[in-house]
C-alpha positions in Angstrom: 73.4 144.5 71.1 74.3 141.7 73.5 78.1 141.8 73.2 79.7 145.1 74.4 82.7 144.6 72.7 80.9 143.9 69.5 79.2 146.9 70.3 82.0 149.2 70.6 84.1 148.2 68.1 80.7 148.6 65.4 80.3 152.3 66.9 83.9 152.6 66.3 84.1 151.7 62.1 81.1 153.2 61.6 81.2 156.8 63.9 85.1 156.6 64.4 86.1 159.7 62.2 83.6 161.8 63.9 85.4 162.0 67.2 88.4 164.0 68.0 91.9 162.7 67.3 92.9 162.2 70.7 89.1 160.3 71.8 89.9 158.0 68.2 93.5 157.3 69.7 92.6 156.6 73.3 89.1 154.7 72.3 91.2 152.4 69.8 94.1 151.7 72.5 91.6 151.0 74.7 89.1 148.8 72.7 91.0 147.6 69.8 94.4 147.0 71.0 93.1 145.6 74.8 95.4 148.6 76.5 94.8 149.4 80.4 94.0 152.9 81.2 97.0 153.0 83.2 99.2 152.0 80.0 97.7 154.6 78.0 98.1 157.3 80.6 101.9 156.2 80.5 102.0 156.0 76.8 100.7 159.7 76.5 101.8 161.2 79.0 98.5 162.4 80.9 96.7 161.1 84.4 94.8 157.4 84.5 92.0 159.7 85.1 91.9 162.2 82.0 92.2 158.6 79.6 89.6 157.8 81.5 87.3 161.1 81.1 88.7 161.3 77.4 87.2 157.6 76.5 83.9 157.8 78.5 83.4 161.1 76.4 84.1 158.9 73.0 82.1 156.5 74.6 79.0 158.8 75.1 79.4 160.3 71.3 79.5 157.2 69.4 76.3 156.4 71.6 74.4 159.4 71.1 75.4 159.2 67.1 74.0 155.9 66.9 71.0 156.8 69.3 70.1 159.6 66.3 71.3 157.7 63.4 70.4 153.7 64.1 72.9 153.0 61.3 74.4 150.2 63.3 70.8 148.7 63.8 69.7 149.2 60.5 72.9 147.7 59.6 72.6 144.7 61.3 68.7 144.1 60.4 70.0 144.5 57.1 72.6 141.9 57.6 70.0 139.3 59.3 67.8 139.8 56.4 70.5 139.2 53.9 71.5 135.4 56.3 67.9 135.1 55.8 67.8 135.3 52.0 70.8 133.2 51.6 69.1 130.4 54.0 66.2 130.3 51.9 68.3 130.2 48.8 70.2 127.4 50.0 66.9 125.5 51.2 65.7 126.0 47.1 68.9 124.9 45.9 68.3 121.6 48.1 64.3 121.1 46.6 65.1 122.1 43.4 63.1 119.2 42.0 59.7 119.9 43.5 58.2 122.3 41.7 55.9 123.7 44.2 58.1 124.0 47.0 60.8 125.5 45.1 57.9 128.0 44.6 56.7 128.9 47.3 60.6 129.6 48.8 61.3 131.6 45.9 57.9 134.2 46.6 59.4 133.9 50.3 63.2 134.7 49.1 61.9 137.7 47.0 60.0 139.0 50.4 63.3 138.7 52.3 65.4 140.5 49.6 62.5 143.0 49.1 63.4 144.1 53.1 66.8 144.5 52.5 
């Protein structure tokens, strides 16, 4: 995934729940609501450093999750192939008065969906 905060925020909705309560808190101030480690660590209570430590270890869950899973990937193919479909859809609804075009992008709409 090009964009990290993409990224992160993915890992997050999808793996989220599967972290501890304090790693969800800390990785959602962090990510979500744009806080500095040093306004954490004053929100909480606790050193720059352990927000630090406490994120990187979210950080390196959510990865290795998606690392065994892929359901972000496969998520996101998924979601290509479905633009995909609804491109070719569109293009059919545009030629929908020659016959053998709107043909041959229905077989190649029906390949598409049959991915998904």
């Amino acid at each position: 995934m090009e964009d990290e905060t993409l990224r992160n925020t993915m890992l997050f909705d999808f793996f989220g729940e599967l972290l501890t309560e304090k790693q969800r808190e800390y990785y959602d101030l962090y990510h979500n609501d744009d806080l500095s480690l040093s306004e954490i660590s004053e929100r909480t209570g606790i050193s720059r450093q352990g927000v630090h430590d406490i994120i990187s270890r979210a950080d390196k869950s959510l990865s290795e999750i998606e690392q065994k899973t892929g359901v972000v990937g496969k998520w996101l193919e998924t979601r290509a192939e479905l633009e995909a479909a609804e491109s070719i859809a569109r293009k059919l609804y545009e030629l929908s008065e020659n016959n053998e075009e709107i043909a041959e992008l229905s077989k190649e709409l029906l390949a598409t969906l049959r991915k998904v």
